[in-house]
DSSP file (Angstrom, degrees, kcal/mol; ACC not computed):
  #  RESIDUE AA STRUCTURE BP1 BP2  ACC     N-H-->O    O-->H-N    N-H-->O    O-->H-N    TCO  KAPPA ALPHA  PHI   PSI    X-CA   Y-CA   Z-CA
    1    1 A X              0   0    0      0, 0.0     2,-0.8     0, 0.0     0, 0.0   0.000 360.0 360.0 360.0 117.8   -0.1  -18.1   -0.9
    2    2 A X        -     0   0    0      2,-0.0     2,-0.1     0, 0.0     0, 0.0  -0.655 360.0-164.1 -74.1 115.9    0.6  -18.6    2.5
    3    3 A X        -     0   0    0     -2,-0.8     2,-0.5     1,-0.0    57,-0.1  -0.560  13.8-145.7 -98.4 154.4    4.1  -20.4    3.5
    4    4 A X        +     0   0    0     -2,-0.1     2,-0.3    56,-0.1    -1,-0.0  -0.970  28.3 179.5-133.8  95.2    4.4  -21.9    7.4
    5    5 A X        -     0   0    0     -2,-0.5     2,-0.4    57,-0.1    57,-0.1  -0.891  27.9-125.2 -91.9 150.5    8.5  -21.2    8.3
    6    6 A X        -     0   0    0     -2,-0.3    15,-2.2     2,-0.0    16,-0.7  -0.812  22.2-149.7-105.0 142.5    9.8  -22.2   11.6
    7    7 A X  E     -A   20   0A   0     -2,-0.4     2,-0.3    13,-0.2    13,-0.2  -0.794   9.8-155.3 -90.7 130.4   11.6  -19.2   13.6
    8    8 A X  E     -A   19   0A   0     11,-2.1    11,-1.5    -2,-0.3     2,-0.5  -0.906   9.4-171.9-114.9 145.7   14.4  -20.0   16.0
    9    9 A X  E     +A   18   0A   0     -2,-0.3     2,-0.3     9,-0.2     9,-0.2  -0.972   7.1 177.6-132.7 145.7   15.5  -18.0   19.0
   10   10 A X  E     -A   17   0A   0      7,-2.8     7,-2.3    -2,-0.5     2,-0.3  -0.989  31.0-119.3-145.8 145.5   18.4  -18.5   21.2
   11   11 A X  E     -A   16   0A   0     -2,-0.3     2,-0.4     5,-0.2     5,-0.3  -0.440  30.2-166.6 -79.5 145.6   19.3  -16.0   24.1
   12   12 A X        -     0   0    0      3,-5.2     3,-0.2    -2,-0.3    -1,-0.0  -0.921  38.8-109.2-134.8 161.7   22.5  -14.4   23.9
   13   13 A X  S    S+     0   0    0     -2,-0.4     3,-0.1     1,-0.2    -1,-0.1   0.918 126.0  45.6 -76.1  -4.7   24.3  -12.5   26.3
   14   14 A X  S    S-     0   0    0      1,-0.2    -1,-0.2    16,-0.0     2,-0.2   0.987 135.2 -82.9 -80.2 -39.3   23.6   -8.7   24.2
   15   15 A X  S    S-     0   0    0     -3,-0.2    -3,-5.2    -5,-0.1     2,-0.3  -0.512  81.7 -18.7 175.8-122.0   19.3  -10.4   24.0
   16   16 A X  E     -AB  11  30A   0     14,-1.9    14,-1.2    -5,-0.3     2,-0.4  -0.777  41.8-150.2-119.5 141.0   18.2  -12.8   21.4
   17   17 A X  E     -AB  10  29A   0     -7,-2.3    -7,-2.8    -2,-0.3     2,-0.4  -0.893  19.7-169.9-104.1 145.9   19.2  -14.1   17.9
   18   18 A X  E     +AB   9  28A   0     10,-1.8    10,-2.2    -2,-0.4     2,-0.3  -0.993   8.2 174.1-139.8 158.4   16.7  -15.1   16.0
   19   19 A X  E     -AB   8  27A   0    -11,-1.5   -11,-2.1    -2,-0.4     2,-0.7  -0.972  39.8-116.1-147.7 154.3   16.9  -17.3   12.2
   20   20 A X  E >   -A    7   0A   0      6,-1.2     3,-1.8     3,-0.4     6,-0.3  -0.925  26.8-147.0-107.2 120.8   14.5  -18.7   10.1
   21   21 A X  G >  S+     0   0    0    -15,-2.2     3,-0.5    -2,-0.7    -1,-0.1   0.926 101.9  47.7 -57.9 -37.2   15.5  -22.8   10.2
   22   22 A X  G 3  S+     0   0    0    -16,-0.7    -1,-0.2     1,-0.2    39,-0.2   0.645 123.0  33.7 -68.8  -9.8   14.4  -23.2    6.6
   23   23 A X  G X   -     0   0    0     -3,-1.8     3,-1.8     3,-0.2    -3,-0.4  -0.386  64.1-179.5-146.4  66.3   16.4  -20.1    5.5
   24   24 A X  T <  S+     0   0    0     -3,-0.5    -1,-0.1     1,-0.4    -3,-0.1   0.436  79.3  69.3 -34.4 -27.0   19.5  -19.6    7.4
   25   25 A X  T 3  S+     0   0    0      1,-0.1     2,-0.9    -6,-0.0    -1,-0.4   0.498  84.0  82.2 -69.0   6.7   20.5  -16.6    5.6
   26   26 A X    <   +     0   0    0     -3,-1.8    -6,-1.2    -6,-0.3     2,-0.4  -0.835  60.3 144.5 -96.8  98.6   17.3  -15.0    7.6
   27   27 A X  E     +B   19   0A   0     -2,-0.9    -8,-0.2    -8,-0.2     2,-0.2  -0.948  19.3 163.4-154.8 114.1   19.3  -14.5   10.8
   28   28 A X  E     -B   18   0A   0    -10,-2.2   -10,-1.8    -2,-0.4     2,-0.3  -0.638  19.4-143.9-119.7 177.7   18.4  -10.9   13.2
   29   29 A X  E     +B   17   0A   0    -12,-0.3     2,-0.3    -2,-0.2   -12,-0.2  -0.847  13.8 179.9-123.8 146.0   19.1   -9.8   16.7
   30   30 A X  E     -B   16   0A   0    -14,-1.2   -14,-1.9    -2,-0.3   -15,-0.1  -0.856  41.2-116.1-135.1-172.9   17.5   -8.0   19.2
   31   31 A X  S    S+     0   0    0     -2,-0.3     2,-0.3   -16,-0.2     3,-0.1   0.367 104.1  10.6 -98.8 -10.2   17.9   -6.6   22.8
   32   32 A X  S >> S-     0   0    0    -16,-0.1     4,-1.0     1,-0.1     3,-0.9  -0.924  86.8 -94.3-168.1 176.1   15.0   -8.9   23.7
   33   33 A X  H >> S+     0   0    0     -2,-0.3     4,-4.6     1,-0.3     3,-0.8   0.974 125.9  37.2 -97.0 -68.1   12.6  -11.8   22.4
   34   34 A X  H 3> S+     0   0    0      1,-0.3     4,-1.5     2,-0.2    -1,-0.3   0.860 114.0  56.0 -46.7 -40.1    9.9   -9.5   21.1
   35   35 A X  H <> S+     0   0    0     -3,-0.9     4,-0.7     2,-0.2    -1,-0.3   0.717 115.0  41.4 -65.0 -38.2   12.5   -7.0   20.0
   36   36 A X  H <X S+     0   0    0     -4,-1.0     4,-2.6    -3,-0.8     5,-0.2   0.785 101.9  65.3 -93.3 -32.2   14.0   -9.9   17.9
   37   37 A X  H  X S+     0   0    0     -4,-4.6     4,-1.8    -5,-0.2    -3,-0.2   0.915 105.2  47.3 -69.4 -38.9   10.8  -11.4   16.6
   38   38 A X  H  X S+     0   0    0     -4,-1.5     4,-1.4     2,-0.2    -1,-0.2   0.626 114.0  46.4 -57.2 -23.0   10.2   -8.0   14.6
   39   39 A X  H >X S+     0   0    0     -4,-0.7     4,-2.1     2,-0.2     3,-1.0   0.921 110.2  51.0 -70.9 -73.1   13.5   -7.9   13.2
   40   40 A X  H 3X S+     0   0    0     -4,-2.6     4,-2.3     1,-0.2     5,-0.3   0.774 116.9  39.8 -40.1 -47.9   13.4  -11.5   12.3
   41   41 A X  H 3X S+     0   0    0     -4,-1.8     4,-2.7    -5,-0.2    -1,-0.2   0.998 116.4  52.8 -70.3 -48.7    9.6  -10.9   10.3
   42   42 A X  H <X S+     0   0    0     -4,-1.4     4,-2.3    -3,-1.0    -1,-0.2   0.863 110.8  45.9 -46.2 -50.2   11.1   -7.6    9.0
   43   43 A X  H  X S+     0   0    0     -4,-2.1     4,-3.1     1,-0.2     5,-0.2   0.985 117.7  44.9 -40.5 -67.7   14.3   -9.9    7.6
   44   44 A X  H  X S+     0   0    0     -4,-2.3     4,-1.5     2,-0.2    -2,-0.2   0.850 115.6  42.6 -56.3 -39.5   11.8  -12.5    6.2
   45   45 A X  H  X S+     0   0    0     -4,-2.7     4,-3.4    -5,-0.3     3,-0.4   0.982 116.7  50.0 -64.3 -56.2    9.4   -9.8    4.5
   46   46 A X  H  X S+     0   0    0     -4,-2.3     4,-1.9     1,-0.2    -2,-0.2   0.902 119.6  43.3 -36.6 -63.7   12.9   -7.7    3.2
   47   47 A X  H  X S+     0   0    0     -4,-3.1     4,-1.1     1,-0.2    -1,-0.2   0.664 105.5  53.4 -71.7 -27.2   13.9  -11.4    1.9
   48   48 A X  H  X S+     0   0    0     -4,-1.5     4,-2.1    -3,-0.4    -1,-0.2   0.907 114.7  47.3 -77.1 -46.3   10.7  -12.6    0.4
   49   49 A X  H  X S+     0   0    0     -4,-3.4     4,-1.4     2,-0.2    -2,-0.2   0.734 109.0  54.6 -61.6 -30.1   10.7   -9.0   -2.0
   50   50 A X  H  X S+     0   0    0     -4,-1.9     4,-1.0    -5,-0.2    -1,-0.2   0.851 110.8  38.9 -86.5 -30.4   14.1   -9.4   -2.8
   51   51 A X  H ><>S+     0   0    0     -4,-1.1     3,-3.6     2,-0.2     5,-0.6   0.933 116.4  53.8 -71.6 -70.5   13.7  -13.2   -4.4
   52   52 A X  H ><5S+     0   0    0     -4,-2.1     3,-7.8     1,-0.3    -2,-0.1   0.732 113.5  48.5 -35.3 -81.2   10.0  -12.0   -6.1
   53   53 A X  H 3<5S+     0   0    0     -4,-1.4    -1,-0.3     1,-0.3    -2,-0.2   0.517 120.7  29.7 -33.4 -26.0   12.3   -9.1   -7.6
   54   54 A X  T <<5S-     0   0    0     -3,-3.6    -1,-0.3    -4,-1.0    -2,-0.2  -0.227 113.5-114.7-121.4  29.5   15.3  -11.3   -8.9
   55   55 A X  T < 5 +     0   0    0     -3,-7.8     2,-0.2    -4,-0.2    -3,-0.2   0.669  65.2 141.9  52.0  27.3   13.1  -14.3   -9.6
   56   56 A X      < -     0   0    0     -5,-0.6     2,-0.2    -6,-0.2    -1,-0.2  -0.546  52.2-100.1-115.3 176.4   14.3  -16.4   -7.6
   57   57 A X        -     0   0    0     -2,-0.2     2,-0.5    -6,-0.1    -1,-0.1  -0.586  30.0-122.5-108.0 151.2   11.9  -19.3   -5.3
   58   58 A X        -     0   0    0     -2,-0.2     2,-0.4     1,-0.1    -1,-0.1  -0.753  36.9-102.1 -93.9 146.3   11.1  -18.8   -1.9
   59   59 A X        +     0   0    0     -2,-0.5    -1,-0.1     1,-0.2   -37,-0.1  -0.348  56.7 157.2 -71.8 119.0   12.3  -21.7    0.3
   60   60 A X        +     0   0    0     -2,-0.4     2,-0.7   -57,-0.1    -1,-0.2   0.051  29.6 117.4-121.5  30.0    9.1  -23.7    0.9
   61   61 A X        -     0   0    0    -39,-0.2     2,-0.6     0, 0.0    -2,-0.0  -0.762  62.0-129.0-105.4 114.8   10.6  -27.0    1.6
   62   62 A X        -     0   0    0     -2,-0.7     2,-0.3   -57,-0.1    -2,-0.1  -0.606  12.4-130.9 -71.0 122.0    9.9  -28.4    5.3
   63   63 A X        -     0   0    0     -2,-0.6     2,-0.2   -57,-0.0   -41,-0.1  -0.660  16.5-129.8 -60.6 134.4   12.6  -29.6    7.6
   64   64 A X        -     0   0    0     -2,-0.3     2,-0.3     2,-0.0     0, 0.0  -0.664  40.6-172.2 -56.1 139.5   12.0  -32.8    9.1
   65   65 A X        +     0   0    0     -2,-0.2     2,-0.3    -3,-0.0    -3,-0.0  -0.852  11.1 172.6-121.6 164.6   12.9  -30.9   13.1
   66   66 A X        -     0   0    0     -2,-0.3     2,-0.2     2,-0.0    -2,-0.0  -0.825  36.4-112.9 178.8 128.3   13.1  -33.8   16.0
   67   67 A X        -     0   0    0     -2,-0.3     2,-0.8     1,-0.0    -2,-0.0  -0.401  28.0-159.7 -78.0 144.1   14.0  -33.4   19.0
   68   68 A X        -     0   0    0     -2,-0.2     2,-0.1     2,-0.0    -1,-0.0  -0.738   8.2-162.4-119.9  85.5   17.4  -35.2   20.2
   69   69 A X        -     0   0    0     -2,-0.8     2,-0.3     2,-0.0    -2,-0.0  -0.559   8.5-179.2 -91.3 152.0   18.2  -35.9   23.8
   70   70 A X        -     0   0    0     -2,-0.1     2,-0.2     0, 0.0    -2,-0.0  -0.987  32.3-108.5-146.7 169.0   21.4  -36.6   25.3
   71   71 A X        -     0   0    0     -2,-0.3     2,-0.4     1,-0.1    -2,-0.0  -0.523  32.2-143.9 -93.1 140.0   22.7  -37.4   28.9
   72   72 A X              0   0    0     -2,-0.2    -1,-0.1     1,-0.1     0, 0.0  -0.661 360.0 360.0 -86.1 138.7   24.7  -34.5   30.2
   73   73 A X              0   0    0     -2,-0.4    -1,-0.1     0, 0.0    -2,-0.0   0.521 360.0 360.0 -61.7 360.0   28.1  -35.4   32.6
């Protein structure tokens, strides 16, 4: 079965954080975007084996995401 989670990245001053929005304990760094995007699948893979193994569900539930603008001062 294939599952479609969305990955978030936000720059930070050491590189990048990266999180999975549907699974917030799925949360990596790296020193740069590419560097962070391998943690982050490594996280997810690590995380998917550890629910199969203790029988627990992998989060398949979609977030609504929408974009929000607001006027800056």
């Amino acid at each position: 079965m294939v599952t479609a989670l969305t990955a978030r990245y936000i720059r930070t001053p050491s590189g990048y954080m990266g999180q999975i929005i549907e699974w917030p304990e799925v949360v990596t760094e790296g020193v740069d975007l590419e560097d962070c995007r391998s943690s982050l699948r490594d996280a997810l893979e690590q995380m998917v084996q550890a629910n199969k193994e203790l029988g627990k569900e992998i989060p398949t539930e979609h977030a609504l995401l929408e974009p929000m603008t607001i006027e800056s001062p």
